[in-house]
C-alpha positions in Angstrom: 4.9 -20.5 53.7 6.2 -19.3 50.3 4.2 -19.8 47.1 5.7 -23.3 45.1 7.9 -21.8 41.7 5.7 -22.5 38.8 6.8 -24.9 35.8 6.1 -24.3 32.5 3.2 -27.2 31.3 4.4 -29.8 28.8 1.4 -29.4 26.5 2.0 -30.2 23.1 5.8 -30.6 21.2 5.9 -28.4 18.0 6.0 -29.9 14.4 9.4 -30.7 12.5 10.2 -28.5 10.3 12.0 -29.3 7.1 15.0 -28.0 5.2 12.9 -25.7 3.2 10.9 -24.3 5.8 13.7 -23.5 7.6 15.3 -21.3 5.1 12.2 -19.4 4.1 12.0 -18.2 7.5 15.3 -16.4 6.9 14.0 -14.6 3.9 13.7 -10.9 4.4 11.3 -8.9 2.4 12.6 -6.8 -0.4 11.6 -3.2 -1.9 10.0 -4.3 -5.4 11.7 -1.4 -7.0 15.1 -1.6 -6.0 15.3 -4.9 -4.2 17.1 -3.5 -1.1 15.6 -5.3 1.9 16.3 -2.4 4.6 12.5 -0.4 2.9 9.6 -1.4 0.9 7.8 0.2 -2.3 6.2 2.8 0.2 9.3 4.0 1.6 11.4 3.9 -2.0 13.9 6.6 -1.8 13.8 6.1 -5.3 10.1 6.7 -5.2 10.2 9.4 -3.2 12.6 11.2 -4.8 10.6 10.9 -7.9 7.4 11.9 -6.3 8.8 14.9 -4.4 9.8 16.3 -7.4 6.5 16.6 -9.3 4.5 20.2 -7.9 1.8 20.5 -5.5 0.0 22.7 -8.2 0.5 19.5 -10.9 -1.4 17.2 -9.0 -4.5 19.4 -8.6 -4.6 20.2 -11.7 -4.4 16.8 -12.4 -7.4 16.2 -10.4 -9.2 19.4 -11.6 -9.4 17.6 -14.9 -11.0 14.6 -13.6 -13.4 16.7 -12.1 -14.2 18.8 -14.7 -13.7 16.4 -18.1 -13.6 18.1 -21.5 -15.9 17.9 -24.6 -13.8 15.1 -26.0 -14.1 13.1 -22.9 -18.1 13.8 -22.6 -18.6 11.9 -25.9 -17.5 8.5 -25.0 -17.9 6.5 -21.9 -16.2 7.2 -18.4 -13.5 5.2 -17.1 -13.9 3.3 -14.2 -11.7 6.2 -12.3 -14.1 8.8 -13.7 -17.2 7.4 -12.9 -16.0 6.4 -9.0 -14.9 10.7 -9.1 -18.4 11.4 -10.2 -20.0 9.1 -8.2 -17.7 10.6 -5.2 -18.8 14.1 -6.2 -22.9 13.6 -6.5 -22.2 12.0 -2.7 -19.9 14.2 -1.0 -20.1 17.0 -3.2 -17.5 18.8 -5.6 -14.3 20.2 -3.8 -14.4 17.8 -1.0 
């Protein structure tokens, strides 16, 4: 004897939906740079073409100085992003 087919249960009917709803699930999510909807911000050509064109040796120099800060920087109080790097540092240790 075969086993009986199985029915899907009734269980509960799903809520009505209104006019509104139903377009806002058509909405597709757009790039906030150049509102195309086939990428986001990450994946910007536009943004990556930009990026790509700034040196490797730029950007560590660029962290070099937040590493290292100047006289002129010592005098007054760190920023936020300097005090996390220094924090970071004393942790992990310079260079990591």
């Amino acid at each position: 004897m075969k086993d009986p087919h199985r029915v899907k249960a009734k269980g509960r009917a799903r809520r009505v939906k209104g006019q509104k709803e139903k377009a806002a699930e058509g909405h597709k999510r757009r790039c906030s740079e150049c509102r195309k909807t086939d990428h986001d911000r990450r994946s910007c050509p536009k943004l990556v073409s930009r990026n790509s064109s700034s040196s490797d040796a730029e950007v560590g120099a660029a962290v070099d100085e937040n590493l290292q800060p100047s006289q002129s920087t010592q005098d007054r109080e760190p920023t936020m992003t300097e005090s996390f790097l220094q924090e970071f540092d004393f942790i992990y240790g310079p260079g990591v």
